[in-house]
C-alpha positions as CSV (number, residue, x, y, z in Angstrom):
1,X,24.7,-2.6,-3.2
2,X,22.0,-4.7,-3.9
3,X,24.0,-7.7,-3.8
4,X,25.8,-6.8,-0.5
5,X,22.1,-6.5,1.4
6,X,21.2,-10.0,0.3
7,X,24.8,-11.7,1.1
8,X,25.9,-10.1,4.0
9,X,23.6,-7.2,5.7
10,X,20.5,-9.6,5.5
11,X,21.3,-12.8,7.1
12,X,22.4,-10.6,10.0
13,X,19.2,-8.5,9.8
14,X,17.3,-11.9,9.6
15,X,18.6,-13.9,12.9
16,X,16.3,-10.9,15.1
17,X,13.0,-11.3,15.6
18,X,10.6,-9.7,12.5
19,X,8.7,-7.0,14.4
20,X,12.2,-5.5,16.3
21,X,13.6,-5.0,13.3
22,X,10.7,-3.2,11.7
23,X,10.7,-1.2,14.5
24,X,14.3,-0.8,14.8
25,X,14.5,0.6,11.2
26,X,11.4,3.3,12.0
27,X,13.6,4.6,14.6
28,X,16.4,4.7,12.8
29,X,14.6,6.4,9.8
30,X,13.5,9.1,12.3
31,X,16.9,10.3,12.5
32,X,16.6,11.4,8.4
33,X,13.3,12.6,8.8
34,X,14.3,15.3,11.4
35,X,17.2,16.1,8.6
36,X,15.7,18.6,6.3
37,X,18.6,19.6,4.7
38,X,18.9,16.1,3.2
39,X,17.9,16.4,-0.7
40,X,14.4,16.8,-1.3
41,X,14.1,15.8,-4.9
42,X,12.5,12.3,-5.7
43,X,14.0,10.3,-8.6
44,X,11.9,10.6,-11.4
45,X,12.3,10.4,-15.4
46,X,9.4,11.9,-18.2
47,X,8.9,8.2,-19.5
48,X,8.0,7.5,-15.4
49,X,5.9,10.6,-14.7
50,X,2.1,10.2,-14.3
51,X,-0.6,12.6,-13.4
52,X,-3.5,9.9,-12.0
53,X,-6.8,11.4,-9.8
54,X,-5.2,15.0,-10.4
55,X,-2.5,13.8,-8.4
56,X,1.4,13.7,-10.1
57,X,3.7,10.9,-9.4
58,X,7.5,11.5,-10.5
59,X,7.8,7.7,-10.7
60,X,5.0,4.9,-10.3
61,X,7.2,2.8,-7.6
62,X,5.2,3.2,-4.4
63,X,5.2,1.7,-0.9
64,X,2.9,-0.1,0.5
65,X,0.3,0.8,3.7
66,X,2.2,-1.0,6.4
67,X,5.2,-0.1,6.6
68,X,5.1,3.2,8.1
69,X,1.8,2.5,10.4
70,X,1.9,5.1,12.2
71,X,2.9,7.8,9.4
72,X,6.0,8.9,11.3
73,X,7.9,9.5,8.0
74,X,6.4,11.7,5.4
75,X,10.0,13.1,4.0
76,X,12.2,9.5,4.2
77,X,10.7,7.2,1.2
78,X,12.3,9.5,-1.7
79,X,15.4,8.7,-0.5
80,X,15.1,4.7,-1.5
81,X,13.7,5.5,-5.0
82,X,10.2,5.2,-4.1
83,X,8.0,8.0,-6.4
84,X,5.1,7.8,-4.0
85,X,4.2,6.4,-0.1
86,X,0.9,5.3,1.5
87,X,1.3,5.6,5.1
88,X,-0.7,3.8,7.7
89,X,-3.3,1.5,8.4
90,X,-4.3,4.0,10.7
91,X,-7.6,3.8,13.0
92,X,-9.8,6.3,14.4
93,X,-8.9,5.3,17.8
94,X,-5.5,4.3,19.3
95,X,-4.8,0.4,19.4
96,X,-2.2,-2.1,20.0
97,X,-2.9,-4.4,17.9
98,X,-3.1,-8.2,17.9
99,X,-0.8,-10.3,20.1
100,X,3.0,-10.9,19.7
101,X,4.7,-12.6,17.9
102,X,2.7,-11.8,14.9
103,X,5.5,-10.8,12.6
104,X,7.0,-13.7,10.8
105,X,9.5,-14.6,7.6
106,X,9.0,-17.6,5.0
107,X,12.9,-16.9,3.7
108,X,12.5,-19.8,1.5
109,X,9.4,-18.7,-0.4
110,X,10.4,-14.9,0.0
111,X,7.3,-13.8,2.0
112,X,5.8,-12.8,5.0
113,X,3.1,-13.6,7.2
114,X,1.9,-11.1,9.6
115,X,-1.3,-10.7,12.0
116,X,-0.3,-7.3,13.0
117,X,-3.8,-6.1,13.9
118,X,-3.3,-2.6,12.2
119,X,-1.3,-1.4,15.6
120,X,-1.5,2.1,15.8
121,X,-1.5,5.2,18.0
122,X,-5.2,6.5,16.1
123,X,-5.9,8.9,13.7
124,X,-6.2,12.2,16.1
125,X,-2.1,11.9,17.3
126,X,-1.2,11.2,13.5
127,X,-3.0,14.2,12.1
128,X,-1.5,16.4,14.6
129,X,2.0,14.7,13.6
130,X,1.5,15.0,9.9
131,X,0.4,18.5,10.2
132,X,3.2,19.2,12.2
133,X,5.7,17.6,9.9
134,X,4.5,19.0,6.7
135,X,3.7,22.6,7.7
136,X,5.7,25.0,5.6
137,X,7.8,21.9,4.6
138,X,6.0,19.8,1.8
139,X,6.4,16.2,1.0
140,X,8.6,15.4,-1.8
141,X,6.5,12.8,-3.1
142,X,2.6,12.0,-3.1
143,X,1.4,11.0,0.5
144,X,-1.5,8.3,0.7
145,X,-3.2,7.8,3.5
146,X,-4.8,4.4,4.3
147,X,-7.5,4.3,6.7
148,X,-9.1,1.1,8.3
149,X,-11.7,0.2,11.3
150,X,-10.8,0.2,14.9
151,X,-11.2,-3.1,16.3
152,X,-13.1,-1.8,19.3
153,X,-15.7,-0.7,16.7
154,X,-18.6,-3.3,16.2
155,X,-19.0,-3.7,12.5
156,X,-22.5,-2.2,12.2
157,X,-20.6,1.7,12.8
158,X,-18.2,1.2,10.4
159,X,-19.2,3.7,8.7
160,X,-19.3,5.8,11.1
161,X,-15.4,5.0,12.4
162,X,-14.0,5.3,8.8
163,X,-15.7,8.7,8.4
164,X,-13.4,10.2,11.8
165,X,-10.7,8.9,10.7
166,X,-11.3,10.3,7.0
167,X,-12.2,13.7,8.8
168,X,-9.4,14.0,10.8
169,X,-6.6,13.0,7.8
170,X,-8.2,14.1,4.5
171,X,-6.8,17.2,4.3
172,X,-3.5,16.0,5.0
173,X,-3.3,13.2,2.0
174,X,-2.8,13.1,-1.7
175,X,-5.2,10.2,-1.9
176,X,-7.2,8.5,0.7
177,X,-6.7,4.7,0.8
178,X,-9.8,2.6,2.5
179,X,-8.7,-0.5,4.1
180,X,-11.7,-3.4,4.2
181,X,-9.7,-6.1,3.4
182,X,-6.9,-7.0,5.9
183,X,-7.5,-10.2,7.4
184,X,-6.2,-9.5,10.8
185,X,-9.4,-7.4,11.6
186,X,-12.3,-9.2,12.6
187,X,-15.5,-9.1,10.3
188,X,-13.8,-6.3,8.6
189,X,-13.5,-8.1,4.9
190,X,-17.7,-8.3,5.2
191,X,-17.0,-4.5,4.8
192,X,-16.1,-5.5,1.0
193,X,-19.7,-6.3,0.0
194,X,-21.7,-3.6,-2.2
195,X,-23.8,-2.4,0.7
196,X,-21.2,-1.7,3.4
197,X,-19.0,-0.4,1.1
198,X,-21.3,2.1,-0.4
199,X,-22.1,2.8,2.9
200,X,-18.7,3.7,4.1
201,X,-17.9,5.5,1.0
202,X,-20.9,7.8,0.9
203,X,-20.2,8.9,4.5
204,X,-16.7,9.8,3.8
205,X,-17.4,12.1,0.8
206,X,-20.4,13.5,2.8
207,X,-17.7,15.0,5.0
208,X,-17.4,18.7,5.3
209,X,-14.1,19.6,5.7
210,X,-12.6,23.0,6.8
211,X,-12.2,25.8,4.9
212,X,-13.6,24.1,1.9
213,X,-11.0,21.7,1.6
214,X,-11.3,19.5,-1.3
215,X,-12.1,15.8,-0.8
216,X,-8.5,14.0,-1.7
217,X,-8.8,11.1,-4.3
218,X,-10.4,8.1,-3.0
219,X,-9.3,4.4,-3.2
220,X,-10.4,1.2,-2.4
221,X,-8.3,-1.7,-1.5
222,X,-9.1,-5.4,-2.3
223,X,-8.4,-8.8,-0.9
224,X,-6.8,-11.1,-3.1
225,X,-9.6,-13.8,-1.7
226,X,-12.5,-12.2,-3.2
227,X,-13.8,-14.9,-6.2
228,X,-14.4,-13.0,-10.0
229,X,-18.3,-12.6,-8.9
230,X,-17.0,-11.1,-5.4
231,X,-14.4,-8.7,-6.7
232,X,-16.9,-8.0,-10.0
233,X,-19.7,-7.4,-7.3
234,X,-17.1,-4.9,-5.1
235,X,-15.6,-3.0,-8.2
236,X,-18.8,-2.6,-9.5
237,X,-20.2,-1.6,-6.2
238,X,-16.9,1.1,-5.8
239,X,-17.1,2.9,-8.9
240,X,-20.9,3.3,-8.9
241,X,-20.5,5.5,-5.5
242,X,-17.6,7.4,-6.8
243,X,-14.6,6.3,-6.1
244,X,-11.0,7.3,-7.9
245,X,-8.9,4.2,-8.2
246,X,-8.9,0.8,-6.6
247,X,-5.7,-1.0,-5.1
248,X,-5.1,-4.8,-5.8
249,X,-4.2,-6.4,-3.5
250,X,-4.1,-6.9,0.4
251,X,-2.2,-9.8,1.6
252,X,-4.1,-13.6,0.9
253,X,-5.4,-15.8,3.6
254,X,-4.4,-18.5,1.2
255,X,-1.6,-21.1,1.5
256,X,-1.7,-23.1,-1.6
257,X,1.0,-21.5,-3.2
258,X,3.9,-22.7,-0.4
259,X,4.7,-26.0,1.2
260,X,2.4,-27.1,4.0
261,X,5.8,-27.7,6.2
262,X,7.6,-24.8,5.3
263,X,8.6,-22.7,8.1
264,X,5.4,-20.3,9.7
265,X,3.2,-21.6,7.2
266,X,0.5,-22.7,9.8
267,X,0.6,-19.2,11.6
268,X,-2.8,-16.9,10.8
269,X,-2.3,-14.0,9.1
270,X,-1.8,-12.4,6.2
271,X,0.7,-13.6,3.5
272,X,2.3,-11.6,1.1
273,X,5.5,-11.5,-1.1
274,X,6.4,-14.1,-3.5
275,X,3.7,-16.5,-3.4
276,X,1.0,-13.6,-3.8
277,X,2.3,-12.1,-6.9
278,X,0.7,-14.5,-9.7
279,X,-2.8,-14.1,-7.8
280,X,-2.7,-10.1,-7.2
281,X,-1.6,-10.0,-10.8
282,X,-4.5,-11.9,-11.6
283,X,-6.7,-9.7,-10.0
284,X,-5.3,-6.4,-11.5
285,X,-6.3,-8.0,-14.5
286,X,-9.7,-8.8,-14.1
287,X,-10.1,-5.5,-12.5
288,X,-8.7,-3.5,-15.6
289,X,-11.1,-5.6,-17.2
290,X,-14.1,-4.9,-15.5
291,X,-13.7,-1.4,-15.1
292,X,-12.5,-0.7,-18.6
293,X,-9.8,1.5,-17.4
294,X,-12.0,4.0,-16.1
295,X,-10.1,4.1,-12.7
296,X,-6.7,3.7,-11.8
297,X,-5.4,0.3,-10.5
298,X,-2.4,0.1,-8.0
299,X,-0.7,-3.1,-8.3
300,X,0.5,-4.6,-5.3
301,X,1.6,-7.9,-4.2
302,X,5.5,-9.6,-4.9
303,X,7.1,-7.0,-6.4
304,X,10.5,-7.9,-6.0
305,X,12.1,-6.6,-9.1
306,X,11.5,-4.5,-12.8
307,X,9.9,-7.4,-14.1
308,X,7.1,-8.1,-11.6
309,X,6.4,-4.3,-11.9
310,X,6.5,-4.5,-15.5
311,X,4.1,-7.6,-15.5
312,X,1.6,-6.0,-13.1
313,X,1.4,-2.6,-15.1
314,X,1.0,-4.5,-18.4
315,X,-1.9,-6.6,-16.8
316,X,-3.5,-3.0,-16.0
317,X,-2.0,-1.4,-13.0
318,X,-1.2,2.4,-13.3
319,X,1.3,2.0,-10.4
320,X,2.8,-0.5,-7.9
321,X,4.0,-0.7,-4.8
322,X,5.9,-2.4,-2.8
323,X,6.6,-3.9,0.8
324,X,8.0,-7.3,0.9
325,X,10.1,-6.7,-1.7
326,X,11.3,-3.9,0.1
327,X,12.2,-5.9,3.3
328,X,13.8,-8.8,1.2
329,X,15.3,-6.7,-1.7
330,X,16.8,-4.0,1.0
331,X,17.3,-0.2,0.5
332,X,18.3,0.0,-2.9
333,X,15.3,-2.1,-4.3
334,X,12.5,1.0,-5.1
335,X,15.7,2.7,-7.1
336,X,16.0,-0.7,-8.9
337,X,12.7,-1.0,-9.9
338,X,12.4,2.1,-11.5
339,X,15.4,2.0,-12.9
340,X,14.5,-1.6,-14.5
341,X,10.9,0.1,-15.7
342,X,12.6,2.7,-17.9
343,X,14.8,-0.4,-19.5
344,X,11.6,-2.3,-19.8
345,X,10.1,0.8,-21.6
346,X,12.8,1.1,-24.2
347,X,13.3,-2.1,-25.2
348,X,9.6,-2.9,-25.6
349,X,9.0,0.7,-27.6
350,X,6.9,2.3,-25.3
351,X,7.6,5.9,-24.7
352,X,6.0,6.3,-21.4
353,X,4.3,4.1,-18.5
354,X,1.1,5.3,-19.1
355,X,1.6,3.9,-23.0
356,X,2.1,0.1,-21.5
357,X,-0.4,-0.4,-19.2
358,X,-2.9,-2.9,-19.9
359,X,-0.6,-4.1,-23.2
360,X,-0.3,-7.5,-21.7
361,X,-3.5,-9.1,-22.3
């Protein structure tokens, strides 16, 4: 199936425009959301199966915040494999995002640029459509939510935008992703410095919620951008006000590993795919590193098959995800990925995930 995406389905998909397509498969993966007699079990295997933050992953293939911005599709992602979803960015108030086109593909170096603008219809309509869509009808696998700042919101109230959006959708997540380093946001990667994001932090676990809710894990996510003094500076800064895990890494700002003349490579935005995987791997390292394992890491950046997973969980990360991979690699790719972990796993001797992370060095 695999092969039959990438030689016939895909260079149909790929002659329309980025964006319609994305949006064309959200509408069409509506259609299996409102289907709940469709299986409900994710794929999952004991050598897979992780309990990180209290939470309990049936495999450690995840996708990525962007896909489903709007977290329209809490009961789809099982279907493709995937042991684990982070839905959004979503904002405390409604916006449209940055211009179009803003979508674009980089076919020969398997990547993406994008300069989305974390479009979204705000954090009050997606509560009321989670809670909707998960009332008496849980979701198969773990639900993320990743939250970032509304443009309209000028950088000194970050804090203060972060902490609706986190009361509004905390009690509706598995983990709670916070999003200071997109690049399509203005000033928003100066959230990554110690002060703002203790800041931001503090005021979200200051947050009552009802009934006594407990606070959902909390995660950071990193730029890829950040030098070893920045991200030492930020990881340092994230664990010291409590947070549960850190994710590594947003999409890179960064050309240097494509061609100056190959296709898109001079629109702004942020890149991901191929040509990010060697430095988000890099910086799951250095993370793992610097935090001794005392967190979890979620590796993301170029996962395309079982061997970039297997590389980014024996650099440190706990899971990975996955989103241009996804859109390259088609349908069956999250499947394939787990399926490819638990080959990895026997031939290498380790009995479970958890037993080869951070093995590599």
């Amino acid at each position: 199936m695999v092969g039959l995406y990438e030689s016939l389905l895909r260079p149909l998909v790929f002659q329309l425009e980025a964006e319609l397509v994305h949006d064309l498969a959200i509408n069409l993966l509506a259609l299996v959301e409102c289907s709940p007699g469709l299986p409900q079990t994710p794929y999952s295997h004991p050598g897979l199966e992780q309990t990180l933050f209290g939470v309990h992953f049936p495999n450690p293939v995840g996708l990525a915040a962007g896909f489903d911005k709007c977290a329209k599709l809490p009961h789809v992602w099982h279907h493709f494999g995937f042991g684990f979803a982070e839905l959004g960015t979503i904002t405390a108030l409604p916006q449209a995002g940055n211009p179009k086109p803003r979508l674009f593909r980089l076919p020969g170096d398997a990547a993406l640029i994008n300069r989305l603008g974390f479009n979204n219809d705000g954090a009050e309509a997606a509560a009321a459509r989670l809670r909707a869509a998960l009332d008496n009808r849980p979701a198969p696998i773990p639900l993320g939510l990743n939250i970032g700042k509304s443009a309209a919101t000028a950088i000194e109230n970050a804090a203060d935008d972060y902490r609706r959006s986190y009361a509004l959708l905390a009690t509706l997540a598995d983990y709670v992703a916070i999003n200071v380093s997109s690049p399509n946001t203005a000033g928003l990667r100066d959230l990554q410095n110690a002060g703002a994001l203790t800041g931001i932090i503090t005021a979200l676990r200051d947050v009552e919620l009802p009934n006594g809710h407990p606070h959902p894990p909390l995660l950071v996510k990193l730029a890829p951008d950040l030098d070893d003094a920045q991200l030492a500076a930020t990881a340092e800064a994230a664990l010291g006000a409590g947070v549960d895990g850190l994710i590594a890494t947003n999409t890179t700002i960064s050309r240097a590993a494509i061609a100056a003349d190959a296709p898109h490579a001079s629109e702004k935005g942020g890149l991901s795919g191929r040509p990010l995987a060697r430095r988000s791997t890099e910086v799951v390292r250095r993370l793992r590193a610097i935090t001794a394992g005392a967190v979890p890491i979620i590796g993301v950046g170029g996962i395309f098959d079982a061997d970039d997973a297997f590389e980014k969980i024996r650099a440190g990360a706990n899971l990975v995800q996955m989103y241009t991979g996804f859109v390259y690699g088609g349908p069956t790719a999250p499947r394939s990925v787990a399926d490819g972990l638990r080959a990895h796993l026997a031939a290498n001797r380790f009995p479970t995930i958890a037993a080869a992370v951070g093995t590599g060095g």
